[in-house]
PDB file with one MODEL, atoms N, CA, C and O in Angstrom:
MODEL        1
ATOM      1  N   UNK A   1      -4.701  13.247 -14.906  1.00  0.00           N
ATOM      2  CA  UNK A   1      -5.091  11.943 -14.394  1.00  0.00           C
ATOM      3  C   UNK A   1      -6.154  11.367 -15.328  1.00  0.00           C
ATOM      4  O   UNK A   1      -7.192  11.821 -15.809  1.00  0.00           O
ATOM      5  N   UNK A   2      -5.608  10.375 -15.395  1.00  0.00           N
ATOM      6  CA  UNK A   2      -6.719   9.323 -16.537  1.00  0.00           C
ATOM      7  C   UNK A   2      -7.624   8.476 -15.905  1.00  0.00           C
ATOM      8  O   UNK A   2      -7.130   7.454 -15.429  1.00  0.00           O
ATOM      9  N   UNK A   3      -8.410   8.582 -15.822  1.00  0.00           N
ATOM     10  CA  UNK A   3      -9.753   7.675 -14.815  1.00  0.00           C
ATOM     11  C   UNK A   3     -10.548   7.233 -16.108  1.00  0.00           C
ATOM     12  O   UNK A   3     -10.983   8.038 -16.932  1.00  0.00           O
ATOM     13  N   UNK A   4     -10.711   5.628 -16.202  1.00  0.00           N
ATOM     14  CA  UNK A   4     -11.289   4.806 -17.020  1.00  0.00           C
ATOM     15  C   UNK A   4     -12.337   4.014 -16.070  1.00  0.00           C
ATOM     16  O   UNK A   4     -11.810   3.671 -15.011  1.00  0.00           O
ATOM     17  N   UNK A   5     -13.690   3.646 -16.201  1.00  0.00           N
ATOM     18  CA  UNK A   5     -14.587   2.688 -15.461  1.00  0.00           C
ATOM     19  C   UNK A   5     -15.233   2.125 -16.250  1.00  0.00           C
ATOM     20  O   UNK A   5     -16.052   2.779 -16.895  1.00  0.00           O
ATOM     21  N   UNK A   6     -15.060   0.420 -16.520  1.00  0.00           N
ATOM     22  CA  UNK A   6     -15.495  -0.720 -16.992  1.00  0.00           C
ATOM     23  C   UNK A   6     -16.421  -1.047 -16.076  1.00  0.00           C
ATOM     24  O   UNK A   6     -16.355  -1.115 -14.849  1.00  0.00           O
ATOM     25  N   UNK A   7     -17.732  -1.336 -17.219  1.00  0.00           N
ATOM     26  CA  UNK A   7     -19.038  -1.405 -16.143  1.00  0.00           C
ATOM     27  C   UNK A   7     -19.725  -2.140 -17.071  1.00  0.00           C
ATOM     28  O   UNK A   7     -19.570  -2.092 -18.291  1.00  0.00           O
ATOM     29  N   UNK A   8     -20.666  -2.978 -16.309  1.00  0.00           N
ATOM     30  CA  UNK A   8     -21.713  -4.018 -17.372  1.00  0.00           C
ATOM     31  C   UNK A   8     -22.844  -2.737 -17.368  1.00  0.00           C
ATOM     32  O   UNK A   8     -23.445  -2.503 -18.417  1.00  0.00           O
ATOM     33  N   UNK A   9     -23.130  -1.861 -16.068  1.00  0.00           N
ATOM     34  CA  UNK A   9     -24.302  -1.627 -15.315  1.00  0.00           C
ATOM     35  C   UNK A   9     -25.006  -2.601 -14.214  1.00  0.00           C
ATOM     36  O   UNK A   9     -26.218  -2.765 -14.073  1.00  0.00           O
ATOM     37  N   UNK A  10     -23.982  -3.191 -13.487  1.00  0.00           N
ATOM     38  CA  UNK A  10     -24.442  -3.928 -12.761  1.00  0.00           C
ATOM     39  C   UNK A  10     -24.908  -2.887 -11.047  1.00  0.00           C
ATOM     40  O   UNK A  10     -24.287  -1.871 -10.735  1.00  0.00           O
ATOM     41  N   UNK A  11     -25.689  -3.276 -10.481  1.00  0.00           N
ATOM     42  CA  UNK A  11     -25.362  -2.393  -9.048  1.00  0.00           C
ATOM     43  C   UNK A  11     -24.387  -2.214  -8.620  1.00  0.00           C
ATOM     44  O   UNK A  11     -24.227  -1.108  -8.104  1.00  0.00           O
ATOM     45  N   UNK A  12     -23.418  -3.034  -8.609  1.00  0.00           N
ATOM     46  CA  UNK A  12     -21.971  -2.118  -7.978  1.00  0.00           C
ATOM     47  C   UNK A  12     -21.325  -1.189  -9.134  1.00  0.00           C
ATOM     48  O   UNK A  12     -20.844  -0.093  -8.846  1.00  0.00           O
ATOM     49  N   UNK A  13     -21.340  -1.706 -10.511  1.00  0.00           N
ATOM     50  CA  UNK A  13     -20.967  -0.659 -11.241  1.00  0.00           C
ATOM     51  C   UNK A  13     -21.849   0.942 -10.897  1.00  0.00           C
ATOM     52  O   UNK A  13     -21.218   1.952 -10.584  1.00  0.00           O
ATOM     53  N   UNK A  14     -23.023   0.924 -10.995  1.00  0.00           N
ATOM     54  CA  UNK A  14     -23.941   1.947 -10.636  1.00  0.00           C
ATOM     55  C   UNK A  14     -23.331   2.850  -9.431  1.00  0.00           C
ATOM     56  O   UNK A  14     -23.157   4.058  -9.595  1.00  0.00           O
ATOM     57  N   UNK A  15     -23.061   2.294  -8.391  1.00  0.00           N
ATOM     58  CA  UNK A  15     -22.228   2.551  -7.139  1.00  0.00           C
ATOM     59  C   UNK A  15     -21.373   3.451  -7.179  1.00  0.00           C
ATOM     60  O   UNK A  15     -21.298   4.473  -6.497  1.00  0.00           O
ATOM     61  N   UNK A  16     -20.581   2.998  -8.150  1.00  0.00           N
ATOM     62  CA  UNK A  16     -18.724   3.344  -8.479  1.00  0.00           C
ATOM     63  C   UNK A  16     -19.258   4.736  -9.786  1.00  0.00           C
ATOM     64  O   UNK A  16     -18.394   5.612  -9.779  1.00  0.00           O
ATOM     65  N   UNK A  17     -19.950   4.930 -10.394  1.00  0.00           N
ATOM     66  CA  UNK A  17     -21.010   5.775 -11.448  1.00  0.00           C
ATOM     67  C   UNK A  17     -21.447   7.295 -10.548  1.00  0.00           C
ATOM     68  O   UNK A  17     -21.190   8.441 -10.918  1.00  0.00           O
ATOM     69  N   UNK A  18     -22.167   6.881  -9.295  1.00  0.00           N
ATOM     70  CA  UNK A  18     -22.895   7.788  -8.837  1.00  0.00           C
ATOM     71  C   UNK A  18     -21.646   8.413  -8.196  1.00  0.00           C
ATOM     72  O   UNK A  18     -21.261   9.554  -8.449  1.00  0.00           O
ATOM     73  N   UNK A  19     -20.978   7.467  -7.246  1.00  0.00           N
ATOM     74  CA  UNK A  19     -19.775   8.157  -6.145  1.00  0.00           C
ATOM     75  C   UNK A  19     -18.801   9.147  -7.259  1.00  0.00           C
ATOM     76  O   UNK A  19     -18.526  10.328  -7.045  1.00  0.00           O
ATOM     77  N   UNK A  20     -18.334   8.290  -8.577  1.00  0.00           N
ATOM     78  CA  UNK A  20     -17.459   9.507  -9.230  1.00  0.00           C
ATOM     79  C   UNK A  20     -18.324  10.651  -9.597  1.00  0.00           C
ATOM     80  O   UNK A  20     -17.881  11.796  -9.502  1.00  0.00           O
ATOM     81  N   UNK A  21     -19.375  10.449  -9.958  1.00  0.00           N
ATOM     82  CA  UNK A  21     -20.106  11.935 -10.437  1.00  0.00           C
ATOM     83  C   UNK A  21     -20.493  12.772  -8.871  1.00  0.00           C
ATOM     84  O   UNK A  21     -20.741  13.975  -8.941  1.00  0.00           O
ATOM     85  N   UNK A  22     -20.525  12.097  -7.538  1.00  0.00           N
ATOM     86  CA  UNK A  22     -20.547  12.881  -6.757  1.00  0.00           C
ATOM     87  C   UNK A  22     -19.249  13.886  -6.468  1.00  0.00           C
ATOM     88  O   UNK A  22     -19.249  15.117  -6.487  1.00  0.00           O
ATOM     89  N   UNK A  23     -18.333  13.136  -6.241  1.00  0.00           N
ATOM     90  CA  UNK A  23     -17.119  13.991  -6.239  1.00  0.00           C
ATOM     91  C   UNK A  23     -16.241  14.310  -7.765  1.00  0.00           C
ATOM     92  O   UNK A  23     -15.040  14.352  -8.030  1.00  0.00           O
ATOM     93  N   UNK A  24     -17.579  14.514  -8.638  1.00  0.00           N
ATOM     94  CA  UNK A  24     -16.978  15.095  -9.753  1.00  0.00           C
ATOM     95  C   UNK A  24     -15.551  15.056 -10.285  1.00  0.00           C
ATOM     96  O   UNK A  24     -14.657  15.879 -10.483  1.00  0.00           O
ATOM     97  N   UNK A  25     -15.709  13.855 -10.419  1.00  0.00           N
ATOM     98  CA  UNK A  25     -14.344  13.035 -11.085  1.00  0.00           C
ATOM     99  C   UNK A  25     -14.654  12.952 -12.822  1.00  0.00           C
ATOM    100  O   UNK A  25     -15.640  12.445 -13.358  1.00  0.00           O
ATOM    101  N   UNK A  26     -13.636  13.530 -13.399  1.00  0.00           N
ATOM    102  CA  UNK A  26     -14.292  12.875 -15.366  1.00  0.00           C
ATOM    103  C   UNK A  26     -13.744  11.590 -15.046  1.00  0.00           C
ATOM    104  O   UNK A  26     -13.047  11.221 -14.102  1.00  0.00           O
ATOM    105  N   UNK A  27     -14.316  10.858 -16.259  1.00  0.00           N
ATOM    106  CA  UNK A  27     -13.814   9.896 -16.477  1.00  0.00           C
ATOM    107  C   UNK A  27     -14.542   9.159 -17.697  1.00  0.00           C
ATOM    108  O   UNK A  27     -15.685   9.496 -18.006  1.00  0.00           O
ATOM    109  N   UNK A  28     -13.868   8.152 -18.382  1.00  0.00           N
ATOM    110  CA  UNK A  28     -14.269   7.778 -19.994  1.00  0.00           C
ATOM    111  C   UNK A  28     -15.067   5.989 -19.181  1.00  0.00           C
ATOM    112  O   UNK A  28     -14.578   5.267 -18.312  1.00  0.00           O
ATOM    113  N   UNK A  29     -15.887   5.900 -19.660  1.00  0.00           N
ATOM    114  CA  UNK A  29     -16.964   4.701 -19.124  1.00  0.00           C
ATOM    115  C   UNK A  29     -16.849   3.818 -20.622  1.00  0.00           C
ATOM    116  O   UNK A  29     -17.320   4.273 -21.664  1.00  0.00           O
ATOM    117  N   UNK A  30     -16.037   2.280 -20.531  1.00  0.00           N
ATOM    118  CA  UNK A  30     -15.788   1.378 -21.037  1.00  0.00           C
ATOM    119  C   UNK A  30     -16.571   0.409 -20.804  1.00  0.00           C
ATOM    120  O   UNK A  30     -16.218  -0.259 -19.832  1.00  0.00           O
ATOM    121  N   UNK A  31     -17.937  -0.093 -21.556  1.00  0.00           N
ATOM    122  CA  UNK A  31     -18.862  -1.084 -21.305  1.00  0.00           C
ATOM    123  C   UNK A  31     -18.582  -2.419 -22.560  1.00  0.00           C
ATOM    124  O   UNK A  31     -19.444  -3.258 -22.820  1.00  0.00           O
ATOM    125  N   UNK A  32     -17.492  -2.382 -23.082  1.00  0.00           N
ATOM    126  CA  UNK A  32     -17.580  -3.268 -23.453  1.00  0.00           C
ATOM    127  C   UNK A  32     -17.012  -4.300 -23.261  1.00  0.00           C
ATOM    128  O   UNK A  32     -15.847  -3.949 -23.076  1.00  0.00           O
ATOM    129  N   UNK A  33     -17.091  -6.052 -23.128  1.00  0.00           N
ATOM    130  CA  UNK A  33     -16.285  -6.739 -22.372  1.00  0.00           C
ATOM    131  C   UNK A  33     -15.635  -7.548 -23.009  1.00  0.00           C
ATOM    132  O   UNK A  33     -15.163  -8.504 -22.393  1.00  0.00           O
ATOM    133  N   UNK A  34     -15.413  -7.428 -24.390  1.00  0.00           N
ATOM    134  CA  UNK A  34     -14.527  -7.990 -25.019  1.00  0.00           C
ATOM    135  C   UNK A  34     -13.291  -7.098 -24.839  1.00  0.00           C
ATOM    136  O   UNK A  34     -12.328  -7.766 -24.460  1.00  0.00           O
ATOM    137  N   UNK A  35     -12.970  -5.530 -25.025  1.00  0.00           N
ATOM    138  CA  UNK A  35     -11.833  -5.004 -23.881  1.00  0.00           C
ATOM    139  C   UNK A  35     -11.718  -5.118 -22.895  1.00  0.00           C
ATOM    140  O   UNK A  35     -10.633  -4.604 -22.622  1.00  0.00           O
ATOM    141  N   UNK A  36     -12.406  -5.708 -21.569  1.00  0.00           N
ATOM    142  CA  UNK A  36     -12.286  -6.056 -20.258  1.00  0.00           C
ATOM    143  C   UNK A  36     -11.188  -7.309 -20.475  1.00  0.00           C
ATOM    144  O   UNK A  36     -10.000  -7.467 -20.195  1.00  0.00           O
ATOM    145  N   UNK A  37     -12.094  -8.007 -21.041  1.00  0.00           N
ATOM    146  CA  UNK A  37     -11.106  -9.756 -21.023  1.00  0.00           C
ATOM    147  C   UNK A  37     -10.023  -9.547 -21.569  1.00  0.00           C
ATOM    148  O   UNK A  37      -9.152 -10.257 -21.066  1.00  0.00           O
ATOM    149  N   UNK A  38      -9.429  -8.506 -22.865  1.00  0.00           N
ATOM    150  CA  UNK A  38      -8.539  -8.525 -23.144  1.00  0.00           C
ATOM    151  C   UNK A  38      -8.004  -7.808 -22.557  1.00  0.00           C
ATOM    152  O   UNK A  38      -6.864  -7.575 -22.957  1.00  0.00           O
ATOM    153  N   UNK A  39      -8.563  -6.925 -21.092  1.00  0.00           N
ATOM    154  CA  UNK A  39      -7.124  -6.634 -19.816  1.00  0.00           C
ATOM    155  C   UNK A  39      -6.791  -7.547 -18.905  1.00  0.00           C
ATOM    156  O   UNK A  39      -5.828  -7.438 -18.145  1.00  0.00           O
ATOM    157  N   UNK A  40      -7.592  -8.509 -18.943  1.00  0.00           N
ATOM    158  CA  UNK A  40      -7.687  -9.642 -18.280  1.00  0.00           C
ATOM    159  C   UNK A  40      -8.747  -9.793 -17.006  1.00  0.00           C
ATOM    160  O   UNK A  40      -8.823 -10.612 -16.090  1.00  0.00           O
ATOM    161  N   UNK A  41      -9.518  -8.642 -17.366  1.00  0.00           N
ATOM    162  CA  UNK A  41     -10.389  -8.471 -15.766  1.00  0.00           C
ATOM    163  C   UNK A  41     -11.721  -9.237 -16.241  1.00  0.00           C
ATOM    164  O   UNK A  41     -12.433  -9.134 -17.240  1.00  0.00           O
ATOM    165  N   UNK A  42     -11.758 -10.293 -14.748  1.00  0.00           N
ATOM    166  CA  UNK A  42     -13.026 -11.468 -14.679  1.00  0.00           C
ATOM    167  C   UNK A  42     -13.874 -10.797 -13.944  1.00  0.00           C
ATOM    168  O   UNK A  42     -14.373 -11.617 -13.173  1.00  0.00           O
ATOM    169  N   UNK A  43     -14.456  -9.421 -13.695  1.00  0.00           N
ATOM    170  CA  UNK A  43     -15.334  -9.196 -12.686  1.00  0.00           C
ATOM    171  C   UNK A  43     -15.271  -7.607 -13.264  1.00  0.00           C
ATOM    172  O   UNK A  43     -14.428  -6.883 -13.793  1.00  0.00           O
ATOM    173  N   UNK A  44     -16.732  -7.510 -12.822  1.00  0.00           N
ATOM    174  CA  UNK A  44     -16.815  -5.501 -12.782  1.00  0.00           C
ATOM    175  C   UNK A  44     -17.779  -5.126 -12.250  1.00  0.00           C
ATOM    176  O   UNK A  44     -18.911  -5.572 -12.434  1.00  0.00           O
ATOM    177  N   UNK A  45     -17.440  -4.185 -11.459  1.00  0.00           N
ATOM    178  CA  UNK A  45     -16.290  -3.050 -12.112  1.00  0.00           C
ATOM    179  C   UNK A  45     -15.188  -3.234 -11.849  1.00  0.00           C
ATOM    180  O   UNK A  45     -14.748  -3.894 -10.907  1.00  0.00           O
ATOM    181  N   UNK A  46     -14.452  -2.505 -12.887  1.00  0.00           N
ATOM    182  CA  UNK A  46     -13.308  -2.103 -12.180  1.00  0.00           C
ATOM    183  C   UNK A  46     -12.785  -0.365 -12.811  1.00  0.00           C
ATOM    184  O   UNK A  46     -13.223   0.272 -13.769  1.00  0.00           O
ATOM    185  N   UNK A  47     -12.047  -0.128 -12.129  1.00  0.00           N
ATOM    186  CA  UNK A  47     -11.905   1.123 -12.168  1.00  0.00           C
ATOM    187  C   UNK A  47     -10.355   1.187 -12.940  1.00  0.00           C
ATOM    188  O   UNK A  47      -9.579   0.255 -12.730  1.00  0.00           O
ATOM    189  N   UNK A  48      -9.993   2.188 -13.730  1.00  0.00           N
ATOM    190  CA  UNK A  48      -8.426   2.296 -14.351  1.00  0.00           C
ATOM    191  C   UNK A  48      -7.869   4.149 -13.982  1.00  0.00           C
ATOM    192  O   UNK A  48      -8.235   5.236 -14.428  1.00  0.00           O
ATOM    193  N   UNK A  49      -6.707   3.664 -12.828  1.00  0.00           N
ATOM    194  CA  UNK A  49      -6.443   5.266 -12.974  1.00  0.00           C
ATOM    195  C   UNK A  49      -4.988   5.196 -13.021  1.00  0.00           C
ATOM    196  O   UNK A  49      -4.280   4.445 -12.349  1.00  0.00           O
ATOM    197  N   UNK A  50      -4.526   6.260 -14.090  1.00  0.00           N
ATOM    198  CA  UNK A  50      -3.691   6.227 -14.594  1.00  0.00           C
ATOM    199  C   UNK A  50      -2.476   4.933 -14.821  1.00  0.00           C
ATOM    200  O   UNK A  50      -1.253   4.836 -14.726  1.00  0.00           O
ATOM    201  N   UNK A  51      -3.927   3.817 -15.261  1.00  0.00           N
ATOM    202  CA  UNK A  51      -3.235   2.234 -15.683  1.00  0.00           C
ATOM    203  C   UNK A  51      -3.142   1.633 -14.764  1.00  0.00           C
ATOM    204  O   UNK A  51      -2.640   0.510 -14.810  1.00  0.00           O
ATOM    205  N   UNK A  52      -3.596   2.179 -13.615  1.00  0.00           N
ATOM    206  CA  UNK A  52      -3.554   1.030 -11.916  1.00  0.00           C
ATOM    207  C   UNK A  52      -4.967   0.604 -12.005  1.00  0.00           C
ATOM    208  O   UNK A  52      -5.845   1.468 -12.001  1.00  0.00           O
ATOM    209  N   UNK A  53      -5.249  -0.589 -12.082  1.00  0.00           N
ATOM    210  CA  UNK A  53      -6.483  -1.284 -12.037  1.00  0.00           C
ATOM    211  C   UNK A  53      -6.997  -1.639 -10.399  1.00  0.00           C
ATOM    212  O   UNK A  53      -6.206  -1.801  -9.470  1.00  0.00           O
ATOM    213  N   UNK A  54      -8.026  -1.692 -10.321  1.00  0.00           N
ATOM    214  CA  UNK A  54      -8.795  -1.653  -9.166  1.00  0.00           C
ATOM    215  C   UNK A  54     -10.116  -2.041  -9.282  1.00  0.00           C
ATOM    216  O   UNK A  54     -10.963  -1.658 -10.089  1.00  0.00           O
ATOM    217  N   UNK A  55     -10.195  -2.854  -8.372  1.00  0.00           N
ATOM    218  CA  UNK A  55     -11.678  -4.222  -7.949  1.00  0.00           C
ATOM    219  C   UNK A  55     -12.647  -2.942  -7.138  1.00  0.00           C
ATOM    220  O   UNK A  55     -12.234  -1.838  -6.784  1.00  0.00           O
ATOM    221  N   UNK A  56     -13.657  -3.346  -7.032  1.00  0.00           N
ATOM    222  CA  UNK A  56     -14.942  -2.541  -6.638  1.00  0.00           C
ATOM    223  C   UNK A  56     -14.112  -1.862  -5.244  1.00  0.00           C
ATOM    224  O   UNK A  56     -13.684  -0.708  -5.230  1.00  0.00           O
ATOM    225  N   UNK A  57     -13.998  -2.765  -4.181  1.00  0.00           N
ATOM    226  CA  UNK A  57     -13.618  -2.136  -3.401  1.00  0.00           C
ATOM    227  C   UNK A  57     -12.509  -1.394  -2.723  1.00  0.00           C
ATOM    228  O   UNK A  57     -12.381  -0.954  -1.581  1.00  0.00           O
ATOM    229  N   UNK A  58     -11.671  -1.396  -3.895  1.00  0.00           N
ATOM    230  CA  UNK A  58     -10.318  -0.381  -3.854  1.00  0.00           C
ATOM    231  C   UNK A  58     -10.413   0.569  -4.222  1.00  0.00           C
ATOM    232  O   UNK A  58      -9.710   1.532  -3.915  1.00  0.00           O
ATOM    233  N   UNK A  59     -11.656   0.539  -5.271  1.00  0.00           N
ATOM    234  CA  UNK A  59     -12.054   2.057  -6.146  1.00  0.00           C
ATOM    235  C   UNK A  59     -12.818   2.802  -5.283  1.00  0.00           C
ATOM    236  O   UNK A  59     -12.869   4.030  -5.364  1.00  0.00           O
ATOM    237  N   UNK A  60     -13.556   2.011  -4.271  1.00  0.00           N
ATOM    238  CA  UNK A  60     -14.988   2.989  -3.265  1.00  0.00           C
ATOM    239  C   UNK A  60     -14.076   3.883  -2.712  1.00  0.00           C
ATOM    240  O   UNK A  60     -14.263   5.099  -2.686  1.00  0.00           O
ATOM    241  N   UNK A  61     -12.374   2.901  -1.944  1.00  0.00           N
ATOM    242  CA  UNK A  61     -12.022   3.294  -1.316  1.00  0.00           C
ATOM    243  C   UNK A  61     -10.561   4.789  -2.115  1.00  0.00           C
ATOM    244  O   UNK A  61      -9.807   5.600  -1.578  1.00  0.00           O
ATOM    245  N   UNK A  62     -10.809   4.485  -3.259  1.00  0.00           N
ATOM    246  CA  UNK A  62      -9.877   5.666  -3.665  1.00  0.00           C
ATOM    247  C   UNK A  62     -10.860   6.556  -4.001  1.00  0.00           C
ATOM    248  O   UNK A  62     -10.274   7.587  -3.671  1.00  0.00           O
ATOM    249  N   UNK A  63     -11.616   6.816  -4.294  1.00  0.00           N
ATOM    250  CA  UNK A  63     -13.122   7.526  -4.625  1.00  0.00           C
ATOM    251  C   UNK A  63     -13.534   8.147  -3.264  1.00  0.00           C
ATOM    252  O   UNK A  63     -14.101   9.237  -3.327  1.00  0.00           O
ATOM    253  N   UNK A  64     -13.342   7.646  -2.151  1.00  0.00           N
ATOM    254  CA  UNK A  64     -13.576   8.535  -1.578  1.00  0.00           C
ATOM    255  C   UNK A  64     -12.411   9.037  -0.428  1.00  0.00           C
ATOM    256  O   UNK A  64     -12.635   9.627   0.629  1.00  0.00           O
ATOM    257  N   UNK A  65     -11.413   8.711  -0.853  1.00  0.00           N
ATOM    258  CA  UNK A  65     -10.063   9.612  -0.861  1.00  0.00           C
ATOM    259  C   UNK A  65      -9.846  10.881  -1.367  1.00  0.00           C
ATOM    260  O   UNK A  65      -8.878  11.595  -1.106  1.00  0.00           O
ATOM    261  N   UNK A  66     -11.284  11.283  -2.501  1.00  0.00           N
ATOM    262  CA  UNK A  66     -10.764  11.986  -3.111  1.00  0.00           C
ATOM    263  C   UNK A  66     -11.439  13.534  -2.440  1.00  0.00           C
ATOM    264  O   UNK A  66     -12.621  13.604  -2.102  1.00  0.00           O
ATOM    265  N   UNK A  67     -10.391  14.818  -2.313  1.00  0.00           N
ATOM    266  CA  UNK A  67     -11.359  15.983  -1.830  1.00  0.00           C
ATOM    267  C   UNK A  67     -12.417  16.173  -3.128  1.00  0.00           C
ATOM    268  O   UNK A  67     -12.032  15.760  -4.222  1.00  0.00           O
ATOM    269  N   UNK A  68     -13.772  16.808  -3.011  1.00  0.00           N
ATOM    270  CA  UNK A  68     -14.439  17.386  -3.651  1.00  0.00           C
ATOM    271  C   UNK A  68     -13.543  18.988  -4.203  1.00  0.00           C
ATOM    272  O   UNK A  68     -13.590  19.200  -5.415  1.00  0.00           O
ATOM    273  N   UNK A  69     -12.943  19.810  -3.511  1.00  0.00           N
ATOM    274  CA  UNK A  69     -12.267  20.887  -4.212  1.00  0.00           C
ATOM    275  C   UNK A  69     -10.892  21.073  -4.348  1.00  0.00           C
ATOM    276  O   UNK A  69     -10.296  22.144  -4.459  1.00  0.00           O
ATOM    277  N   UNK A  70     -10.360  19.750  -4.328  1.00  0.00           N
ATOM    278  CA  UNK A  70      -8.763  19.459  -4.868  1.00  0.00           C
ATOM    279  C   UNK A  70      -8.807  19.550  -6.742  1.00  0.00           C
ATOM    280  O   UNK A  70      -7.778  19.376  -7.394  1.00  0.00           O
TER     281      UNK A  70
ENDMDL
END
């Protein structure tokens, strides 16, 4: 599983930061927003898993879908 998170560092990015390192998720952290715009995303965070893009609050909610020992 490929988990990508586009983040300025805004507080909700921070959010979506702490929750994956709580349930110890890897994942590659994309801050730059000249690749954002060229996925077409006007807002962040957003989250990329395995190429399914997701707005702040689809990611809280797959984030914490996730077991800690799965």
């Amino acid at each position: 599983m490929k988990v990508v998170l586009y983040s300025t560092h805004c507080p909700k990015c921070n959010v979506l930061t702490q929750k994956l390192k709580e349930k110890q998720v890897e994942y590659e952290e994309i801050n730059d927003i000249s690749i954002m715009e060229e996925k077409g995303f006007q807002q962040a965070p957003m989250l990329e898993v395995d190429g399914e893009a997701m707005d702040f609050s689809a990611a809280r909610k797959w984030i914490e879908s996730i077991r800690k020992d799965a």
